[in-house]
ZADO-1210 file (C-alpha; in nm, 4 decimals, padded with zeros to 6 digits):
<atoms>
<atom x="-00.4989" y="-02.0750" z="00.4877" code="UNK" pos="1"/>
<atom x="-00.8123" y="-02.0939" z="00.2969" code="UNK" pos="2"/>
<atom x="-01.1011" y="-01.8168" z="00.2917" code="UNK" pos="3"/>
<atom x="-01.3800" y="-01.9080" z="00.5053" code="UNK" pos="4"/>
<atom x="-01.5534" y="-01.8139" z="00.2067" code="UNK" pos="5"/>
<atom x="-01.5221" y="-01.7173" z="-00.1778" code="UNK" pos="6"/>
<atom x="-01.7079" y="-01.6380" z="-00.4801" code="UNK" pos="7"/>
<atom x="-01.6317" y="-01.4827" z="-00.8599" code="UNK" pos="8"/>
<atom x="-01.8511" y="-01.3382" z="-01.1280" code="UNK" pos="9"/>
<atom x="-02.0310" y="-01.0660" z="-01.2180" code="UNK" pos="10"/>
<atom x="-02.3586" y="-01.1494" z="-01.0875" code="UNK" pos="11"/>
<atom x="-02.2104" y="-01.2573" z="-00.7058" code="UNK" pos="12"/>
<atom x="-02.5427" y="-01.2696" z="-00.4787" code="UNK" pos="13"/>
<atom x="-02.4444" y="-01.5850" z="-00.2475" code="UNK" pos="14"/>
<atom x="-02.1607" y="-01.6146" z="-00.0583" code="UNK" pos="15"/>
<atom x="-02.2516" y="-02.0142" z="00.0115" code="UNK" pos="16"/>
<atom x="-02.1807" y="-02.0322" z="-00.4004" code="UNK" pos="17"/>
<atom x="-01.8602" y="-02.1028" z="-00.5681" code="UNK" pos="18"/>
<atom x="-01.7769" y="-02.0396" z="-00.9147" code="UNK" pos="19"/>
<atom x="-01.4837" y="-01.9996" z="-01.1384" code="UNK" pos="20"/>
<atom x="-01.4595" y="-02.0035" z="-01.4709" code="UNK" pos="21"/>
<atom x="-01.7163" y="-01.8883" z="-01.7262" code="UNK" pos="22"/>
<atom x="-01.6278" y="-02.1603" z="-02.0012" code="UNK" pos="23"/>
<atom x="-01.7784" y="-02.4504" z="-01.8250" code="UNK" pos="24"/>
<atom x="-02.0275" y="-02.3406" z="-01.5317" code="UNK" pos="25"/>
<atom x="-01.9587" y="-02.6334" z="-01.3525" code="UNK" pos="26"/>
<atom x="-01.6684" y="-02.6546" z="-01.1680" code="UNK" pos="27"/>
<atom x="-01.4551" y="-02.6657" z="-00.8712" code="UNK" pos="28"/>
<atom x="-01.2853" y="-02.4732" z="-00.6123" code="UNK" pos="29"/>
<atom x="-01.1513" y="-02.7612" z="-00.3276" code="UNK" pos="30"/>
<atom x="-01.3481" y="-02.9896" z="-00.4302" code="UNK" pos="31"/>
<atom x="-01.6558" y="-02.8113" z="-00.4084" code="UNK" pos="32"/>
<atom x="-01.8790" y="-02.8391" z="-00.7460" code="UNK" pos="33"/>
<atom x="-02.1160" y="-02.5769" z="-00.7933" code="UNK" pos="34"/>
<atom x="-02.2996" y="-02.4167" z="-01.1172" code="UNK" pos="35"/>
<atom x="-02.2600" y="-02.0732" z="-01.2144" code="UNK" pos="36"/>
<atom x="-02.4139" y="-01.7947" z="-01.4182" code="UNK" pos="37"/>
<atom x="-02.2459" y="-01.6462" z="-01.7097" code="UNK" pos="38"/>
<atom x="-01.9431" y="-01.4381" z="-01.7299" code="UNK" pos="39"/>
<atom x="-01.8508" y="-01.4942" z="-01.4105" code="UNK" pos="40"/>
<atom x="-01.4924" y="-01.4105" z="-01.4018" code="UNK" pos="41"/>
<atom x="-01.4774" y="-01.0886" z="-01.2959" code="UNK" pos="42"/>
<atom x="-01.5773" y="-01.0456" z="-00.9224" code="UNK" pos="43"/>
<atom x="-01.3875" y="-01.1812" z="-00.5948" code="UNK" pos="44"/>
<atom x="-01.5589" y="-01.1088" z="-00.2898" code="UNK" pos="45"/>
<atom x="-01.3994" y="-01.3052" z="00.0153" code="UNK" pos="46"/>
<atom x="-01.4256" y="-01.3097" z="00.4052" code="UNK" pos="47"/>
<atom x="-01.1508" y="-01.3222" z="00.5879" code="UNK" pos="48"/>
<atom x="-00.7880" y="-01.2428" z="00.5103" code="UNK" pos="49"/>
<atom x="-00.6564" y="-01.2640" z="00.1839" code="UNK" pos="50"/>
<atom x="-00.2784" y="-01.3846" z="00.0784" code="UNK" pos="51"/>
<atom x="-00.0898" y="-01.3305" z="-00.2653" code="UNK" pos="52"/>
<atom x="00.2337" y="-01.5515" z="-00.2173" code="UNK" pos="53"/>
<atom x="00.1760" y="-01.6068" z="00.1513" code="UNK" pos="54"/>
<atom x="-00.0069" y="-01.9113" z="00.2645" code="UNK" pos="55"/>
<atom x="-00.0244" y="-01.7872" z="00.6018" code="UNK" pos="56"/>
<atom x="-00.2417" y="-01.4041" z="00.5572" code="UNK" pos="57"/>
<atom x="-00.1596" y="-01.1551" z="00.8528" code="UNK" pos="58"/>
<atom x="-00.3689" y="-00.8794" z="00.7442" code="UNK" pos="59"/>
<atom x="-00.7229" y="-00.8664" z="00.4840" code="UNK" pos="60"/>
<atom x="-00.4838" y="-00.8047" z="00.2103" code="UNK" pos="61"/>
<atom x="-00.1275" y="-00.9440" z="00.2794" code="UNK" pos="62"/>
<atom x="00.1526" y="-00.9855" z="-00.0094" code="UNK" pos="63"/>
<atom x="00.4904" y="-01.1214" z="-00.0362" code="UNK" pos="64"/>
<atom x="00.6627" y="-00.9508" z="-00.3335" code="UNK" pos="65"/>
<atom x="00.6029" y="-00.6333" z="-00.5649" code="UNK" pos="66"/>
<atom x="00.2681" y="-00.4680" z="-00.5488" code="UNK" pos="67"/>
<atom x="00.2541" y="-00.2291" z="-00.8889" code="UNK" pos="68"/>
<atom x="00.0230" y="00.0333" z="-00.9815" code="UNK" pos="69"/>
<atom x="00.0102" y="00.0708" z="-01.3416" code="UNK" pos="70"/>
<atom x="-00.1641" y="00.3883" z="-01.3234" code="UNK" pos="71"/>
<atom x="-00.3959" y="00.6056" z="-01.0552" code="UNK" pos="72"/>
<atom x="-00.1096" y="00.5388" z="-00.7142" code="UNK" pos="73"/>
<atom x="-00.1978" y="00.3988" z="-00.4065" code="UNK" pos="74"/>
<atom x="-00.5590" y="00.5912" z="-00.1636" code="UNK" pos="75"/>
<atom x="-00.4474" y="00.5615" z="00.1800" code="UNK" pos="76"/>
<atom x="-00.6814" y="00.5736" z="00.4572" code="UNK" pos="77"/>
<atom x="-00.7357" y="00.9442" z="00.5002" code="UNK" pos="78"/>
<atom x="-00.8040" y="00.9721" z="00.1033" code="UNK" pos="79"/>
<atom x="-00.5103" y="01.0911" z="-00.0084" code="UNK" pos="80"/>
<atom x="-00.3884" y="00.9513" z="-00.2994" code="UNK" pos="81"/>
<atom x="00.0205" y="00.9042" z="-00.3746" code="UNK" pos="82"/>
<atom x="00.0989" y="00.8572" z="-00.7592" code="UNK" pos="83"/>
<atom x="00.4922" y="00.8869" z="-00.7117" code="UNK" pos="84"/>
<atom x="00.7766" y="00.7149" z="-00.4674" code="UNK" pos="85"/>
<atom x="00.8838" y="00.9652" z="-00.1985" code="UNK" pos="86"/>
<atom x="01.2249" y="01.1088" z="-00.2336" code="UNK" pos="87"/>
<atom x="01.4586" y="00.9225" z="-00.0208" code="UNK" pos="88"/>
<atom x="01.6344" y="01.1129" z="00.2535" code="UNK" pos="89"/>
<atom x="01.8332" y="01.0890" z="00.6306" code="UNK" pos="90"/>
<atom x="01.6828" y="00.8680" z="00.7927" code="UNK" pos="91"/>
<atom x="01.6520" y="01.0092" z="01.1643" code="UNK" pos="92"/>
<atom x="01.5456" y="01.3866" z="01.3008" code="UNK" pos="93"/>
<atom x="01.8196" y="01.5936" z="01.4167" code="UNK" pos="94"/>
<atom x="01.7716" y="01.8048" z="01.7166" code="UNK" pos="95"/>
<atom x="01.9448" y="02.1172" z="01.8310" code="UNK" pos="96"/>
<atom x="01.8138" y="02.2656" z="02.1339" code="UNK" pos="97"/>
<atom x="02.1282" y="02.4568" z="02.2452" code="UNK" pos="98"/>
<atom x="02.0931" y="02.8480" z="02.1814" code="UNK" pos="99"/>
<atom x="02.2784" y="02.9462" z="01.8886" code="UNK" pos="100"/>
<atom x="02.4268" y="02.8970" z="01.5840" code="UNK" pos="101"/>
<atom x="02.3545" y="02.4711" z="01.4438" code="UNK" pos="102"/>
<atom x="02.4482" y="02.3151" z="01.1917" code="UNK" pos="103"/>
<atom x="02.4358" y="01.9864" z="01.0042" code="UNK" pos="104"/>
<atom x="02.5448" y="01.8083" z="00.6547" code="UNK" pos="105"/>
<atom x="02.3590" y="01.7155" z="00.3849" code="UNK" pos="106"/>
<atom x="02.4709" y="01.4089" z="00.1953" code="UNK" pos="107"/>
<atom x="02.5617" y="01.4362" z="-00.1623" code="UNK" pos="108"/>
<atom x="02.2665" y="01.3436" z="-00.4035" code="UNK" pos="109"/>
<atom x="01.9993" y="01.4892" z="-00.1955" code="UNK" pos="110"/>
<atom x="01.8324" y="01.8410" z="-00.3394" code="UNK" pos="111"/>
<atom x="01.5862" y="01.9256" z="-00.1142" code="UNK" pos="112"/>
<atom x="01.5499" y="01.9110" z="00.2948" code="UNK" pos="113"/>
<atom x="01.2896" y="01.9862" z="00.4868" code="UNK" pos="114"/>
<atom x="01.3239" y="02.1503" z="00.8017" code="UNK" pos="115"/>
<atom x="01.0623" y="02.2254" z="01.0850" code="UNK" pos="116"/>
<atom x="01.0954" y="02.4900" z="01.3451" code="UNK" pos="117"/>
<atom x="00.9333" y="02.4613" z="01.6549" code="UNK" pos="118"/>
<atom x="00.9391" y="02.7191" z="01.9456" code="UNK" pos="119"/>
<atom x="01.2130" y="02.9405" z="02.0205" code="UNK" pos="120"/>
<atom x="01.0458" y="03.2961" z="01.9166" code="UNK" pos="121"/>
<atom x="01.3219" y="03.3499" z="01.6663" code="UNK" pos="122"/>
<atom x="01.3046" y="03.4381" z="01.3104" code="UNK" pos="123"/>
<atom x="01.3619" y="03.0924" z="01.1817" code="UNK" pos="124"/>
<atom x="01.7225" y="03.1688" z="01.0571" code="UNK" pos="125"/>
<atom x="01.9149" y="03.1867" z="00.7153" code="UNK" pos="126"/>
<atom x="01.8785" y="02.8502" z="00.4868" code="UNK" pos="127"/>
<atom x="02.1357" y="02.8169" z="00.2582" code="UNK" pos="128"/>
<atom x="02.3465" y="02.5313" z="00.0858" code="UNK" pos="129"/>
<atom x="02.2291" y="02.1796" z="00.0157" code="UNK" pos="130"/>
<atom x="02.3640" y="01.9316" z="-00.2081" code="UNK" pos="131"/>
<atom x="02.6676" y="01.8198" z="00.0176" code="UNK" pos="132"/>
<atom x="02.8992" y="01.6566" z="-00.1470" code="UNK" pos="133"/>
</atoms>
């Protein structure tokens, strides 16, 4: 699926112009021959969805593989930014809504738990343990 449309450089000020490489300032891009300015290799500015490894782009940036950060993590959309993997964990909530005394195991490899309490009026009960195993 191609971009309805595309341009690169430094100096981008038409999207109807389409430029690629600096060395030559006259190229193509499908077939499309257009001049350029200099150094203009540094810019993409596109409308429409863009794919890496996907011809067929669900989303305005889809990927099929790896995406790496090198450095700085990953700003989500309420501007938080996460520079480290979360910790893996159970997958699933467990829920105990029977008066008294619950309890649950906690796989071997896994050092810290979180657990919400919600309700109840009580004190929030005695943590202990961890590290199943």
């Amino acid at each position: 699926m191609r971009a309805k449309r595309m341009a690169v450089g430094d100096k981008y000020y038409d999207g109807s112009q389409y430029c690629w490489s600096p060395a030559t300032c006259a190229n193509q891009i499908d077939g499309i021959t257009s001049s350029c300015w200099p150094n203009c290799n540094t810019n993409l500015l596109v409308e429409g969805n863009v794919g890496i490894g996907t011809p067929a782009p669900g989303q305005k940036l889809s990927v099929a593989g790896i995406i790496e950060s090198t450095s700085g993590g990953i700003k989500f959309p309420d501007g938080t930014i996460q520079t480290t993997a979360g910790a893996g964990g159970i997958n699933g909530i467990q829920v105990f809504a029977t008066p008294g005394i619950s309890t649950f195991t906690v796989p071997a490899n896994i050092t810290k738990i979180r657990v919400d309490i919600v309700g109840g009026g009580g004190t929030g009960g005695n943590f202990g343990g961890g590290g199943g195993g």
